[in-house]
DRENGUSE-792112 format. One line per field, with one value per residue: residue number from 1; residue in one letter; x, y, z of N, C-alpha, C, O, CB in turn. Coordinates in Angstrom, 2 decimals. Glycine has a CB too. Layout:
i: (NUM; ...) $
aa: (A; ...) $
n_c1: (X; ...) $
n_c2: (Y; ...) $
n_c3: (Z; ...) $
ca_c1: (X; ...) $
ca_c2: (Y; ...) $
ca_c3: (Z; ...) $
c_c1: (X; ...) $
c_c2: (Y; ...) $
c_c3: (Z; ...) $
o_c1: (X; ...) $
o_c2: (Y; ...) $
o_c3: (Z; ...) $
cb_c1: (X; ...) $
cb_c2: (Y; ...) $
cb_c3: (Z; ...) $
//
This chain:
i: (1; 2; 3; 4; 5; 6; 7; 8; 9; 10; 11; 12; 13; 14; 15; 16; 17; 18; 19; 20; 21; 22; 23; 24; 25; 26; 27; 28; 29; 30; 31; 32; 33; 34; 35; 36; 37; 38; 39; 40; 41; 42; 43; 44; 45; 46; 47; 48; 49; 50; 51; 52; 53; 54; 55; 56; 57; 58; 59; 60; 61; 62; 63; 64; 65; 66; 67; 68; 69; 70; 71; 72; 73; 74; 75; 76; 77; 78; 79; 80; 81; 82; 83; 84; 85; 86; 87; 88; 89; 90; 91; 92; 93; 94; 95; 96; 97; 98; 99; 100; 101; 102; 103; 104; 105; 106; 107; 108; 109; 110; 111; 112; 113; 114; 115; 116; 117; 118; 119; 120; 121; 122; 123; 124; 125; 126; 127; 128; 129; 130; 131; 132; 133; 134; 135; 136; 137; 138; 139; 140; 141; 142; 143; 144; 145; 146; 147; 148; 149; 150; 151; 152) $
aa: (X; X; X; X; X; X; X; X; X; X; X; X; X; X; X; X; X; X; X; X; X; X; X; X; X; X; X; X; X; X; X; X; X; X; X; X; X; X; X; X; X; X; X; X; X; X; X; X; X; X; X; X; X; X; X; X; X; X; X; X; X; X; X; X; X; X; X; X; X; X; X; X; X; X; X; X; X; X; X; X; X; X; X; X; X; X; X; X; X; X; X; X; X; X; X; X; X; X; X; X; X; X; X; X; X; X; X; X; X; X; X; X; X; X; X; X; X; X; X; X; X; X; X; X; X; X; X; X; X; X; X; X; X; X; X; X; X; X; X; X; X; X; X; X; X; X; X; X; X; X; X; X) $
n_c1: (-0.69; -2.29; -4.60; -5.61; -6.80; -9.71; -11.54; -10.97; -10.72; -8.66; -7.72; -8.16; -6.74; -4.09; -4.45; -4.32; -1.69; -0.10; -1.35; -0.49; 2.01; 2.37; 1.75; 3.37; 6.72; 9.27; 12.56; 16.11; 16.75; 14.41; 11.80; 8.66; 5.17; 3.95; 5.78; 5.56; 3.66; 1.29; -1.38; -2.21; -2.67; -4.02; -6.41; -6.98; -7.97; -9.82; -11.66; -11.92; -12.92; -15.35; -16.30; -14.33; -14.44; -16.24; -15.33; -12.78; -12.85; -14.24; -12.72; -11.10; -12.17; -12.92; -10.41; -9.81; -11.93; -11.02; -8.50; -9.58; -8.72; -6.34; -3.48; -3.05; -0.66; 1.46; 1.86; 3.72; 5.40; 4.42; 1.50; 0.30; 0.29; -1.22; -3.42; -4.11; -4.13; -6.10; -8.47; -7.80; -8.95; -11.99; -12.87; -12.54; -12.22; -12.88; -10.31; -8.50; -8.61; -7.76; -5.09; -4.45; -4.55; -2.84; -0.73; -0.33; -0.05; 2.26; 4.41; 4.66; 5.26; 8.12; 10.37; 10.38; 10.44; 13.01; 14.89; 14.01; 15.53; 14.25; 14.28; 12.49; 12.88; 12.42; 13.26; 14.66; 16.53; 18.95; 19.13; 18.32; 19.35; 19.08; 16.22; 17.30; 16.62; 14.25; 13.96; 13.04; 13.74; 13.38; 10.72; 10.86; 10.18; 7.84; 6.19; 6.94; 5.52; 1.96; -1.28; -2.84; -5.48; -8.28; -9.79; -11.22) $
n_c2: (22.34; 20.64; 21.46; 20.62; 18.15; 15.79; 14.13; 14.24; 17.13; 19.97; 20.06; 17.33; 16.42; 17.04; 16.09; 13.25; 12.84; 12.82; 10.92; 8.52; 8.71; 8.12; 5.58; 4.34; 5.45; 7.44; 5.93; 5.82; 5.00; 5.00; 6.81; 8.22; 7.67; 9.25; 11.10; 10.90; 11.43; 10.08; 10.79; 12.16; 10.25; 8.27; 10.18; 10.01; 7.36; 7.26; 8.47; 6.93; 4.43; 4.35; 2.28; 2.13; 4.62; 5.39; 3.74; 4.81; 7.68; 7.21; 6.87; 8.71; 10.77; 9.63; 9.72; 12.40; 13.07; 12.13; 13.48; 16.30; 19.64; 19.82; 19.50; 16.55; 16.10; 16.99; 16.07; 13.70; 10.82; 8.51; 9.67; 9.60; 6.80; 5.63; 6.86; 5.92; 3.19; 3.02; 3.94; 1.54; -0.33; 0.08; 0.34; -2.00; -3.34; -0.71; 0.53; -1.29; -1.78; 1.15; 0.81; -1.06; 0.11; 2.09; 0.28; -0.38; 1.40; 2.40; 0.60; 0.08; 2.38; 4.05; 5.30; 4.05; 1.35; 1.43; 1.89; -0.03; -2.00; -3.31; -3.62; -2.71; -2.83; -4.35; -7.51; -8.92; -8.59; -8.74; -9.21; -12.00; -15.26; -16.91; -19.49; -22.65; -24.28; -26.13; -29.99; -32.68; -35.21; -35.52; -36.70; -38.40; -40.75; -40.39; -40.80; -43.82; -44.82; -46.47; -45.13; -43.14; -42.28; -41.77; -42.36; -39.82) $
n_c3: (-2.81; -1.24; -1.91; -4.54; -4.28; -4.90; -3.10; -0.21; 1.60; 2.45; 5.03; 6.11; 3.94; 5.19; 7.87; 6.90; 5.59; 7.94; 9.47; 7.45; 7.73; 10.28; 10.07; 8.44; 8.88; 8.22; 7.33; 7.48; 5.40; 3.71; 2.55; 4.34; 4.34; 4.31; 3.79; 0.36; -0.91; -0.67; 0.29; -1.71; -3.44; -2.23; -2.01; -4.35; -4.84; -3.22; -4.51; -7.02; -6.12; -4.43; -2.81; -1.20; -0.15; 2.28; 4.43; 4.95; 5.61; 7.66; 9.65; 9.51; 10.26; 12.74; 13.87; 13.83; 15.85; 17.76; 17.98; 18.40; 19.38; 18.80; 16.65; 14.80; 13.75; 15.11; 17.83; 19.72; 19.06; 20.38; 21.31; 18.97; 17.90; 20.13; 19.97; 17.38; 17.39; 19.25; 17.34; 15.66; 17.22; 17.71; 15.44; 13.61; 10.83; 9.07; 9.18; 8.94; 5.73; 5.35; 6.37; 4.62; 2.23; 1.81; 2.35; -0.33; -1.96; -1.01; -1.24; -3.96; -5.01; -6.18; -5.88; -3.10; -3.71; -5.25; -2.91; -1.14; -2.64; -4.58; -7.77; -10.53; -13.08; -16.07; -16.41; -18.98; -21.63; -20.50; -17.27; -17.05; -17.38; -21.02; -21.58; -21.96; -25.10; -25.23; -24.88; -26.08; -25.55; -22.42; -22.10; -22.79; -20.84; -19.75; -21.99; -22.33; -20.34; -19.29; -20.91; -18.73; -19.37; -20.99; -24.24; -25.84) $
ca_c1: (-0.68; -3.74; -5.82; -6.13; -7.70; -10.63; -12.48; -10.47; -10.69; -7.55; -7.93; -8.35; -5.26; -2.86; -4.45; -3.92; -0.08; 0.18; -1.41; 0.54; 3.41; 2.31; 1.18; 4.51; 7.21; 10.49; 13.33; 17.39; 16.71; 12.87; 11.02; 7.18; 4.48; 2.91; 6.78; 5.99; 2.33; 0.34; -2.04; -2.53; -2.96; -5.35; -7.61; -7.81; -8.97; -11.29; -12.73; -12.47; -13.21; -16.35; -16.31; -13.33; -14.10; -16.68; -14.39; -11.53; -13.33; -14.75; -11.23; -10.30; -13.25; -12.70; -9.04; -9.62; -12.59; -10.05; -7.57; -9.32; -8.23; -4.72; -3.02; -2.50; 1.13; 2.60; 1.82; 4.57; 4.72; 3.51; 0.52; -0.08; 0.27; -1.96; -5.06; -4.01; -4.87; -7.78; -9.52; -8.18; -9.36; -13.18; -13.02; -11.05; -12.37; -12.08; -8.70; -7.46; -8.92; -6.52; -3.67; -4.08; -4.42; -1.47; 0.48; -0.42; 0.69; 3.65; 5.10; 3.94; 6.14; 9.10; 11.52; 10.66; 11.41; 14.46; 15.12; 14.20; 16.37; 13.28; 14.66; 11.37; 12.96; 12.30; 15.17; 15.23; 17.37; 20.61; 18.93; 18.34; 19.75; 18.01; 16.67; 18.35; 16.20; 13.59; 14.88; 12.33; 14.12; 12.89; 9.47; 10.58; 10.03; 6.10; 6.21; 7.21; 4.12; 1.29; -2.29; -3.80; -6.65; -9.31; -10.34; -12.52) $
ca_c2: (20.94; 20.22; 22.43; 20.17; 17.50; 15.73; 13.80; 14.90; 18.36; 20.11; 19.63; 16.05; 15.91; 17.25; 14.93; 11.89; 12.83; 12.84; 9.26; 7.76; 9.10; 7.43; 4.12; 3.73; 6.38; 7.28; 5.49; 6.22; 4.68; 5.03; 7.94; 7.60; 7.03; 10.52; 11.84; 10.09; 12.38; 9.32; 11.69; 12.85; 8.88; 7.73; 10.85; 9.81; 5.68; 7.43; 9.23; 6.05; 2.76; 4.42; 1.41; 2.22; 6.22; 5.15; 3.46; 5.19; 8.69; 6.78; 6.32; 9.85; 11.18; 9.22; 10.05; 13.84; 13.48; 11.95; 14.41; 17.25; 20.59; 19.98; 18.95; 15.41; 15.61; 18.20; 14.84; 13.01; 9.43; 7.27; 9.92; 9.06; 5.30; 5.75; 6.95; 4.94; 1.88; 2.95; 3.36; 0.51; -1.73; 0.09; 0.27; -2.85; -3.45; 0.32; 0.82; -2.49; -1.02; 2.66; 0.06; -2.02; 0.98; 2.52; -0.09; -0.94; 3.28; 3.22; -0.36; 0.50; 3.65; 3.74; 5.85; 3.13; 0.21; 1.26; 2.54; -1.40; -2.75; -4.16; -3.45; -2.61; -2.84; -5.34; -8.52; -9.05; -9.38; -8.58; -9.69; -13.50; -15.76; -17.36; -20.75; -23.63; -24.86; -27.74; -31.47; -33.54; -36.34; -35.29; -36.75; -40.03; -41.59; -40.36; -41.92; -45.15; -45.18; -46.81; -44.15; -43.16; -41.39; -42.12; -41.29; -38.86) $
ca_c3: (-3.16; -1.05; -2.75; -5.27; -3.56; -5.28; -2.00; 0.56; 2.30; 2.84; 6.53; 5.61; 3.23; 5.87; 8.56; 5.89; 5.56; 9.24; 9.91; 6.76; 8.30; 11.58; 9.93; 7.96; 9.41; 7.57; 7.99; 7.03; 4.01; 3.12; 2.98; 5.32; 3.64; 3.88; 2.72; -0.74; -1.56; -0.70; 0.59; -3.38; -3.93; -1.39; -2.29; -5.91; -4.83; -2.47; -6.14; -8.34; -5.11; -4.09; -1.72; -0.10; 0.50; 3.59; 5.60; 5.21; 5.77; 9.09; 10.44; 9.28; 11.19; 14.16; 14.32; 13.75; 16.89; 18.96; 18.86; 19.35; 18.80; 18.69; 15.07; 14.83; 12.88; 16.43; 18.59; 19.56; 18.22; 21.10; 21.15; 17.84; 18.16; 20.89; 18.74; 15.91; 17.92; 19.79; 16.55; 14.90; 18.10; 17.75; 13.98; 12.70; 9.33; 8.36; 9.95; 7.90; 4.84; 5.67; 5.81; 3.12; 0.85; 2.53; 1.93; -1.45; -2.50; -0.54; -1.61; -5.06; -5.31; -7.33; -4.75; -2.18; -4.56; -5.35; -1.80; -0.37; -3.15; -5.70; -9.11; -11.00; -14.69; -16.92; -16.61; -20.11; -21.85; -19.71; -16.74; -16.73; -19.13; -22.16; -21.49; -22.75; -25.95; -24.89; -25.29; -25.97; -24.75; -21.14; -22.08; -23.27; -19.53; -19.49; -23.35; -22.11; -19.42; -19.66; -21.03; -17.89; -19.56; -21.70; -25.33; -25.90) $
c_c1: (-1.97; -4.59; -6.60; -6.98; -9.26; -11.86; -12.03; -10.52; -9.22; -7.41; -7.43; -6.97; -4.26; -3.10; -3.49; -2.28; 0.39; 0.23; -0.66; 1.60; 3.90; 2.53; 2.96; 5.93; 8.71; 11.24; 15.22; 17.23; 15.70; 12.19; 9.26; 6.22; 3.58; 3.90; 6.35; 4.87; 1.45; -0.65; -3.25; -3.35; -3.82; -6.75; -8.27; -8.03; -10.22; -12.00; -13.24; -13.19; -14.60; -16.94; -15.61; -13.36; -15.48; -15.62; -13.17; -11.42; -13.77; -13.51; -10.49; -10.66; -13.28; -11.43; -8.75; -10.51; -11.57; -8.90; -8.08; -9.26; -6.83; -4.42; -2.48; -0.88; 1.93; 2.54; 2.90; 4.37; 4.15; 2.18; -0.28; -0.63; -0.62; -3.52; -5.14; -4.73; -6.01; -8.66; -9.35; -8.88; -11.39; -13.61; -12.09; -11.16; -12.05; -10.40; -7.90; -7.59; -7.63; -5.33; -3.15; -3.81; -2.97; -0.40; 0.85; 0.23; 1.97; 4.50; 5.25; 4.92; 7.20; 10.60; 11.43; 11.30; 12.47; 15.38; 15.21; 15.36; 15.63; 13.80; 13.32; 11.78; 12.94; 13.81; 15.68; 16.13; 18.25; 20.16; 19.08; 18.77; 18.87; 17.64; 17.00; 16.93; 15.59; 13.76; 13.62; 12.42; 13.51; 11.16; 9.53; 10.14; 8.18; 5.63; 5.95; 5.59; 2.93; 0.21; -2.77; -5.06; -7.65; -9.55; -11.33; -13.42) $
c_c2: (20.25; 20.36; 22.14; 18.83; 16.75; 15.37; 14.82; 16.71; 18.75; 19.83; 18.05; 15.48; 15.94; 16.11; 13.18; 11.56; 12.66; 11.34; 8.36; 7.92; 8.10; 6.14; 3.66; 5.22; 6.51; 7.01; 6.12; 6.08; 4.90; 6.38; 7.46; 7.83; 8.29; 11.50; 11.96; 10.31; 10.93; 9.74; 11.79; 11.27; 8.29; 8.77; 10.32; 8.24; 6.10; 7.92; 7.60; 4.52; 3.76; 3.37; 1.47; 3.54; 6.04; 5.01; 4.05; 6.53; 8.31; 7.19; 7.86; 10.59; 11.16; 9.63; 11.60; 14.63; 13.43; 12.81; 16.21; 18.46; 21.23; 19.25; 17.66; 15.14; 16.51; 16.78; 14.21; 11.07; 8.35; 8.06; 9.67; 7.96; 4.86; 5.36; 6.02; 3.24; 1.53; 2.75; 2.54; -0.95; -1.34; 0.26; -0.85; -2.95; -1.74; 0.59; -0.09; -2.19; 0.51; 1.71; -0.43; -0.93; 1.41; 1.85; -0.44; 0.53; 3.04; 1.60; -0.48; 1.89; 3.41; 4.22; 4.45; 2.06; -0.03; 1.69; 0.81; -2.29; -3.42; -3.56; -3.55; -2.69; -4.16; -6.54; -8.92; -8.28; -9.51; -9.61; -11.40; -14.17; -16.20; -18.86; -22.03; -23.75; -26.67; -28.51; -32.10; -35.00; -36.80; -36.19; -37.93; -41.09; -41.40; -40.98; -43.12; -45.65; -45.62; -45.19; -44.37; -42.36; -42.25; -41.18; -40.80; -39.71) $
c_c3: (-2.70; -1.17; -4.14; -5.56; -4.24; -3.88; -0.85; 0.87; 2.72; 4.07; 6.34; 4.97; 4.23; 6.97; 8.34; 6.24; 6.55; 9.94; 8.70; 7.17; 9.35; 10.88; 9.37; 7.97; 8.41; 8.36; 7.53; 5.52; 3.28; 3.51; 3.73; 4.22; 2.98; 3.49; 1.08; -2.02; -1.38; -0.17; -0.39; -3.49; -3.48; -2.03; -3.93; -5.93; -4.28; -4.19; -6.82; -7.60; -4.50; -2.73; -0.71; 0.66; 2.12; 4.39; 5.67; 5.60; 7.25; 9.93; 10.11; 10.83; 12.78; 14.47; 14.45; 15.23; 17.95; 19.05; 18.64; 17.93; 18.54; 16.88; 15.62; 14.50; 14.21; 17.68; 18.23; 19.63; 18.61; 21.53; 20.18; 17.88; 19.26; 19.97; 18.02; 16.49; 19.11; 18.78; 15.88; 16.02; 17.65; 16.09; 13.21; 11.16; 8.62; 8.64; 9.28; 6.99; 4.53; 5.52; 4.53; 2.09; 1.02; 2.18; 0.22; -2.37; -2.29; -1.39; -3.57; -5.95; -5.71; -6.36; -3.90; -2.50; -4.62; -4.38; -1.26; -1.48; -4.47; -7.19; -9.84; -12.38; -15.12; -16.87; -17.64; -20.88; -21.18; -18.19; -16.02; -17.83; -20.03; -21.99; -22.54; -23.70; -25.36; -25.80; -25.10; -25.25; -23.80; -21.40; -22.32; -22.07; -19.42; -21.11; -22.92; -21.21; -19.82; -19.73; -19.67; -17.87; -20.50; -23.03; -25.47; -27.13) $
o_c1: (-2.64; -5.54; -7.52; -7.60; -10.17; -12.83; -12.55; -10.22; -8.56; -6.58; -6.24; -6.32; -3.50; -2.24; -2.71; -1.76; 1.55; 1.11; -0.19; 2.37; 4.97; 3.59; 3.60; 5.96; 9.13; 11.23; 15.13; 17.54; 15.92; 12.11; 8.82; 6.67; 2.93; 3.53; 6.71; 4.85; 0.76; -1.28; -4.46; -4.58; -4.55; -7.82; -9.40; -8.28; -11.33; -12.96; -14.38; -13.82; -14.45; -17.79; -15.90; -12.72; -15.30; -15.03; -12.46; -10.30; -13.61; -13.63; -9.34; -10.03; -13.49; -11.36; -7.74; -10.31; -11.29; -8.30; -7.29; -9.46; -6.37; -5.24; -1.71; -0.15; 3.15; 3.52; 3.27; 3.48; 3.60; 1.46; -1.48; -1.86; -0.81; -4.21; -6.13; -5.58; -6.51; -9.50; -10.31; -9.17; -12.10; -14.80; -11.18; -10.24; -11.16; -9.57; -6.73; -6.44; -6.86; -4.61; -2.16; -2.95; -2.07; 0.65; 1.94; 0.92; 2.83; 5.28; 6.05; 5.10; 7.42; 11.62; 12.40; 12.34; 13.07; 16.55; 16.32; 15.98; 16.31; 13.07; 12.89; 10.78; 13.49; 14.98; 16.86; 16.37; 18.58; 20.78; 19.63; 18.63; 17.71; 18.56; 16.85; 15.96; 16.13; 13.78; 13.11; 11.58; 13.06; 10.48; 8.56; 9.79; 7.43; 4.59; 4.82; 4.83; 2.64; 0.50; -3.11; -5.63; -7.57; -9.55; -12.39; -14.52) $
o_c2: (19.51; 19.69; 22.73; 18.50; 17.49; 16.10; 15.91; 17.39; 17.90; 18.92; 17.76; 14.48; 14.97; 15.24; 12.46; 10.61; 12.26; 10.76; 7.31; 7.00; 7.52; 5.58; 2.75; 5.93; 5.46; 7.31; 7.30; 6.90; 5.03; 6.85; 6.33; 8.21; 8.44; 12.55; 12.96; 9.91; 10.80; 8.71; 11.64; 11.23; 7.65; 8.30; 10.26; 7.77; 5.67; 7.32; 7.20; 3.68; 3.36; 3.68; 1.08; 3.78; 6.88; 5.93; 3.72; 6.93; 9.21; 7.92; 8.06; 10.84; 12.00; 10.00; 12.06; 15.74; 14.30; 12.90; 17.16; 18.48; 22.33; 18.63; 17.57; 14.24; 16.61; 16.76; 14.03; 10.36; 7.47; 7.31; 9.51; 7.86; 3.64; 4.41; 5.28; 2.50; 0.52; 1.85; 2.24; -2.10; -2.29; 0.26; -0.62; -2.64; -1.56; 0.87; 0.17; -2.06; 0.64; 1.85; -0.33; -1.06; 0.99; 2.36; -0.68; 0.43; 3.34; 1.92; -1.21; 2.13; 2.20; 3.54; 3.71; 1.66; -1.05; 1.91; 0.35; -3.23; -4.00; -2.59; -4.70; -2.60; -5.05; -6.36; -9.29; -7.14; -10.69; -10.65; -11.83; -13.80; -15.83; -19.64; -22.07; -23.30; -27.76; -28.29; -32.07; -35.66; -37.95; -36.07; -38.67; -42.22; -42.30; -41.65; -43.58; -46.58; -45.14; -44.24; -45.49; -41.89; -43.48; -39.96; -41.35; -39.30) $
o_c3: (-3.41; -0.74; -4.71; -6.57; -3.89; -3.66; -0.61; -0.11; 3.33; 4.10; 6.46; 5.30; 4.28; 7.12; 8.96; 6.82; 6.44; 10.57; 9.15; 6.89; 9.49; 11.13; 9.91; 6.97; 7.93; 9.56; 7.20; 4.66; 2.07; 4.64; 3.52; 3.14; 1.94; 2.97; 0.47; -3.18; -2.39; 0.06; -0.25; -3.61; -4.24; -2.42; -4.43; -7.04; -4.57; -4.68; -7.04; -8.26; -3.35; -1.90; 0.42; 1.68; 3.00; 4.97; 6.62; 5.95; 8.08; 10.92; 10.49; 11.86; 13.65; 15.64; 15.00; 15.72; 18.78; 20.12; 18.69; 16.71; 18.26; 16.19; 16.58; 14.89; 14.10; 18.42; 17.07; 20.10; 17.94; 22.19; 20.37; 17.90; 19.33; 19.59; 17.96; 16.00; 19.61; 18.82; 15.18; 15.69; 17.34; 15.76; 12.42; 10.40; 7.79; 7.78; 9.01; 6.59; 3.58; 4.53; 3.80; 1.21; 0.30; 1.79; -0.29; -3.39; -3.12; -2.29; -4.15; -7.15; -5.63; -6.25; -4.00; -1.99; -4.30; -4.70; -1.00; -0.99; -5.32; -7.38; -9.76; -13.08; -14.47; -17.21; -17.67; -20.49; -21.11; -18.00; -15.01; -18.99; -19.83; -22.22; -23.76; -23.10; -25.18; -27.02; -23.98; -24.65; -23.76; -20.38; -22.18; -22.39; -19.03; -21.17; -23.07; -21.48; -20.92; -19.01; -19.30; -16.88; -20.55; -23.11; -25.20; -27.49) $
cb_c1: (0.54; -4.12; -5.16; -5.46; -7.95; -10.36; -12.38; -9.46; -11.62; -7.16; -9.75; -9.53; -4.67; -2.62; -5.82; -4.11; 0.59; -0.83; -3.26; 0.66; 3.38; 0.91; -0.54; 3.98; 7.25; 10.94; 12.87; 18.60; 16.92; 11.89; 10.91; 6.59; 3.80; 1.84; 8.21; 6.09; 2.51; 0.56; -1.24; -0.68; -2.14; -5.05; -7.21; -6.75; -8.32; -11.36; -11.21; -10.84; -11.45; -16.86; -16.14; -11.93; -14.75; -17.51; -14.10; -10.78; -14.28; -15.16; -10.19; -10.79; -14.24; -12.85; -8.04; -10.30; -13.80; -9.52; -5.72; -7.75; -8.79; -3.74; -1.68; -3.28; 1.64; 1.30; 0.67; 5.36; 5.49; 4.36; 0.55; 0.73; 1.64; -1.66; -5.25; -1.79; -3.87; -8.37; -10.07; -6.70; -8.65; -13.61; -12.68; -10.85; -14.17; -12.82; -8.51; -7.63; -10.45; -6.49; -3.55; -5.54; -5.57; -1.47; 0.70; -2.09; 0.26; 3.94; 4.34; 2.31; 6.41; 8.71; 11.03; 9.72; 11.46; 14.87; 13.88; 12.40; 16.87; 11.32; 15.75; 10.62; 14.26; 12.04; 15.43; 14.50; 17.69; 21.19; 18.40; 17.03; 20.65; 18.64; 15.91; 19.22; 17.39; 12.11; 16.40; 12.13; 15.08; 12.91; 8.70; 12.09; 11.16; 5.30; 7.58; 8.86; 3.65; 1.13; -3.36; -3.27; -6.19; -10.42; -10.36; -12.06) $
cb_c2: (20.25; 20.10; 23.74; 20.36; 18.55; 14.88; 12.15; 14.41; 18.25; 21.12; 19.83; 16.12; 16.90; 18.87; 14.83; 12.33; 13.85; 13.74; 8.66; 7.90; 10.55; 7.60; 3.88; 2.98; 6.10; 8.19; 3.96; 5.34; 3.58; 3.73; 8.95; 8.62; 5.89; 11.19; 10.96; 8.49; 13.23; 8.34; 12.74; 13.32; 8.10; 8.05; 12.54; 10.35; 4.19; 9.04; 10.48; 5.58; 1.99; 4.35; 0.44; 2.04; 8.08; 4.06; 2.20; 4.96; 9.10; 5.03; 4.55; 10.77; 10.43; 7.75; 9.43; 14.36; 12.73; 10.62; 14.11; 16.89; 21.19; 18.77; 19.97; 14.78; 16.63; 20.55; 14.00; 13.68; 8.80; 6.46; 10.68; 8.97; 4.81; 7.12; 8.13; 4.71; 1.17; 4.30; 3.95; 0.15; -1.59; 1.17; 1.68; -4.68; -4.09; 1.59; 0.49; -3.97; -0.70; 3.69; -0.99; -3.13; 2.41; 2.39; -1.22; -1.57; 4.98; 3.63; -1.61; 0.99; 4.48; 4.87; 7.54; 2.79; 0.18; 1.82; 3.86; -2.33; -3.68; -3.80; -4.50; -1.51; -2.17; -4.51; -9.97; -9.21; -9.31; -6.26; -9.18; -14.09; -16.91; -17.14; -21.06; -25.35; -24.66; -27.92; -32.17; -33.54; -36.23; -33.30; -35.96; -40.69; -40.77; -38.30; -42.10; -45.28; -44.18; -48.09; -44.32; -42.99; -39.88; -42.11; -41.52; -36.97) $
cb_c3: (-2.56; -0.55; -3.11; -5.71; -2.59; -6.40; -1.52; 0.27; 3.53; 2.59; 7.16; 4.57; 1.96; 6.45; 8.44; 3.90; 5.17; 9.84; 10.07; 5.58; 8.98; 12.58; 8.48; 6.18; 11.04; 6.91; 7.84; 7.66; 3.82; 3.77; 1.44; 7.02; 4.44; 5.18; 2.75; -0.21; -3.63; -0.34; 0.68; -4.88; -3.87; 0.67; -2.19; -7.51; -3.64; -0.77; -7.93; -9.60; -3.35; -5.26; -1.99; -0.66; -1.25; 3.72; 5.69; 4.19; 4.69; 9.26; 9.50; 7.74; 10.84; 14.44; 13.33; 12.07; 17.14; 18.98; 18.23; 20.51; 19.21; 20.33; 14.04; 14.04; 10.49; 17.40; 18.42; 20.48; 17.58; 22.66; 21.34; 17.10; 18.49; 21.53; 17.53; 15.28; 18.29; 20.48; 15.90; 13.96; 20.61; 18.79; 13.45; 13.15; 9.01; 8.68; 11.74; 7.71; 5.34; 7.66; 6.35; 2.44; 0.68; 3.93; 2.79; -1.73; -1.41; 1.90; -0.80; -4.39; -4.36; -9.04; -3.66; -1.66; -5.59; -6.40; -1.20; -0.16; -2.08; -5.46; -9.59; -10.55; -15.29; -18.39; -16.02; -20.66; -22.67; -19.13; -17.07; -16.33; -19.29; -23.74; -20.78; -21.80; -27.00; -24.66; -24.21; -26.95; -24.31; -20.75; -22.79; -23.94; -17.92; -19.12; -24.17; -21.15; -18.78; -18.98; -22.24; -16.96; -20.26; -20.77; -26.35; -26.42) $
//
């Protein structure tokens, strides 16, 4: 699966899945963020945002120096949460960047949607009712008013 990778390095992909995991963790009801292949999804903005694959490669970088030669995803979760907010205190703008995308994949996803309750289908027709047929009536009170404009 990570082998297909356009920016990202497999190394890189599995890291990814590890800190999306961290950043937004599964819950009873929601799968985490790096459950959901946002991994797959971040690598292909880094391809097409060209703006966004700096900083978010910074914050990979830095999170892959800081731990080392141990695997980031075998860390338990206040080691994690640790890192995670060392480099977002010495990297804030990339590190808000990794979020925002993060959240914009995972909130974005169709399992989660219908996991938080968001009904993503169309409300028409069954949905909402039809509205009533505009009454002109309603307008006769700004009628009555004096022009407060000017002719062209």
């Amino acid at each position: 699966m990570m082998d297909t990778l356009k920016i990202l390095t497999c190394e890189q992909g599995r890291l990814t899945t590890a800190v999306l995991d961290a950043i937004i963790p599964s819950t009873t009801d929601c799968p985490g963020a790096g459950a959901i292949g946002a991994a797959r999804q971040l690598d292909e903005i880094l391809g097409d945002q060209r703006e966004t694959r700096r900083p978010i490669l910074d914050v990979l970088n830095a999170i892959s120096d800081a731990v080392g030669t141990e695997d980031f995803s075998t860390l338990n979760a206040e080691a994690q949460e640790r890192i995670l907010r060392s480099i977002e205190s010495t990297k804030p703008e990339e590190f808000s960047e990794l979020v925002k995308q993060t959240y914009n994949i995972y909130y974005t996803n169709i399992r989660v949607r219908r996991a938080i309750g968001f009904m993503p289908e169309n409300p028409q027709p069954s949905g909402y009712p039809q509205p009533a047929p505009f009454d002109p009536v309603l307008l006769d009170g700004v009628r009555k008013r004096n022009r407060t404009w000017r002719k062209a």
